[in-house]
N, C-alpha and C positions, 0 to 999 in steps of 0.2 A: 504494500500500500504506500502511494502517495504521501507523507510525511508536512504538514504545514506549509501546504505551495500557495496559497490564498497568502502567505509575508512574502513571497519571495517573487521574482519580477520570470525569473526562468530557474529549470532547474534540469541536472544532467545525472541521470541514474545509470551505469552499466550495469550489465547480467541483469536485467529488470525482471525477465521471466525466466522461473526455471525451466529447466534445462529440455527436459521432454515437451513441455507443453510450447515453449519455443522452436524445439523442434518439427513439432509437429503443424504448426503454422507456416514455417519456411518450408516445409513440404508441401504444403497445400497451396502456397503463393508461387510455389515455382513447378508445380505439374502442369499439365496439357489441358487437364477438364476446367481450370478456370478460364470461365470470357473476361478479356480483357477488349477496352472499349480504346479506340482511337481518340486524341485530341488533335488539335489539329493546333494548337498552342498554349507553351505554359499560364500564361498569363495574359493581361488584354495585345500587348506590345510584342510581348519576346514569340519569336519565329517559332522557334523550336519545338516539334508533339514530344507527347507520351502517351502513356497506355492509361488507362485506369481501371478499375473494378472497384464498384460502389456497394457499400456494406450497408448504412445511412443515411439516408437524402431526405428531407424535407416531409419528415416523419413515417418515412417509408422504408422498409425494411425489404434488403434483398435475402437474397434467398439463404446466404452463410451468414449470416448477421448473428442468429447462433452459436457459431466456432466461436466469435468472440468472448462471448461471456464470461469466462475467467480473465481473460484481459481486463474485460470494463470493469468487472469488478477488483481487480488489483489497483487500477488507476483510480478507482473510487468514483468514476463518472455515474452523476444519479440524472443526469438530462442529456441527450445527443443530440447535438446539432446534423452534424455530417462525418461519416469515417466512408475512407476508400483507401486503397491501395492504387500507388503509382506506381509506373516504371520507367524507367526512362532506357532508351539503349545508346550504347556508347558511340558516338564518333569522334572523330581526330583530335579535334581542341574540345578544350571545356567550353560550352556555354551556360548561360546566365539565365535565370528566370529574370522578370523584375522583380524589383523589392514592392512586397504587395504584404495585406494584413488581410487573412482570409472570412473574419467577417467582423465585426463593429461592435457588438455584444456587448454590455458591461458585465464583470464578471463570469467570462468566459474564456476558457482555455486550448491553446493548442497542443495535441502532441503529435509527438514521429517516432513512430519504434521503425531501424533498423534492421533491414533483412540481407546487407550486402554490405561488407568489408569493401572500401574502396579507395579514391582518390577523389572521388565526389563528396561538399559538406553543406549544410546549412548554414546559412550566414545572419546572424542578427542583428539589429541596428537596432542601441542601446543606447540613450543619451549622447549621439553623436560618433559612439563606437562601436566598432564594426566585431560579431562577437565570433567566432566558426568554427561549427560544429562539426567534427570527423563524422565521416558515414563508418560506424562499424557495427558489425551483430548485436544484435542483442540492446543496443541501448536505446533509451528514450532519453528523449528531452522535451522537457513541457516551457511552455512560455505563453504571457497573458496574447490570447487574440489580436491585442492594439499593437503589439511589437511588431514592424517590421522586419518583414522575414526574406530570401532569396537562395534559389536553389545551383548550384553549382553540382553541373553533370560532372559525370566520371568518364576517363579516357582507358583506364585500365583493365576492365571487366565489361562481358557483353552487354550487358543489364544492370540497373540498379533498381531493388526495389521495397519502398517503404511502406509503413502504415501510416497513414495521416486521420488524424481527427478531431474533432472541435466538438466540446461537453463542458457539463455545469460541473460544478464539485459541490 
């Protein structure tokens, strides 16, 4: 569980899930039978697609939203906004998402569990300072909705791919 993140602006947990039940998620985000949905860009600006698969939308539940459930409750989310999984696939150079804040909310939060060790990070912009977060297994890091946030792909692995989502506490 979550630990007094309502004081804290972000927060960065490794090994967040154990070890099987992590596993068995990075299995299921990287088989064949899940549909993964085309973007056609990160953000309003940045060129760049991704993939996605939507767990949570707009009070609608897809069809794995299920699988979750020890997750949400480890993160202690008692409200969902939206959770999906992205991916991004690698090419040559990094690119950039823009820096965007994925909804307005007051008191609402982001997170990102990691499902790929890479050379892609999260970037935050924190009172002027730019904060960035390694992609590696297993970790989450949560941070208030209002933060600006931006995704920097990876060049070194075929795919990246994370959980993203936005809930109450």
């Amino acid at each position: 569980m979550v630990k007094n993140i309502n004081e804290k602006t972000y927060q960065i947990i490794d090994n967040f899930l154990d070890v099987e039940y992590y596993s068995d998620l990075k299995k299921f985000l990287h088989s064949e039978d899940l549909q993964w949905f085309y973007r056609d860009k990160n953000t309003d600006s940045a060129e760049d697609c991704f993939f996605t698969h939507s767990f949570f939308n707009n009070f609608q539940q897809g069809p794995y939203n299920d699988y979750l459930k020890k997750f949400y409750e480890k993160i202690d989310a008692r409200a969902l906004v939206c959770v999906r999984a992205n991916l991004v696939v690698a090419k040559e150079n990094h690119f950039y998402s823009d820096w965007h804040t994925d909804y307005i909310y007051p008191n609402c939060w982001t997170g990102i569990l990691y499902f790929t060790t890479c050379n892609g990070e999260t970037h935050l912009q924190i009172n002027e300072e730019q904060i960035n977060i390694k992609s590696i297994e297993n970790r989450l890091v949560i941070f208030k909705t209002s933060i600006k946030h931006r995704m920097k792909s990876q060049t070194n692995t075929k795919r990246r791919i994370i959980l993203n989502l936005n809930y109450f506490v």
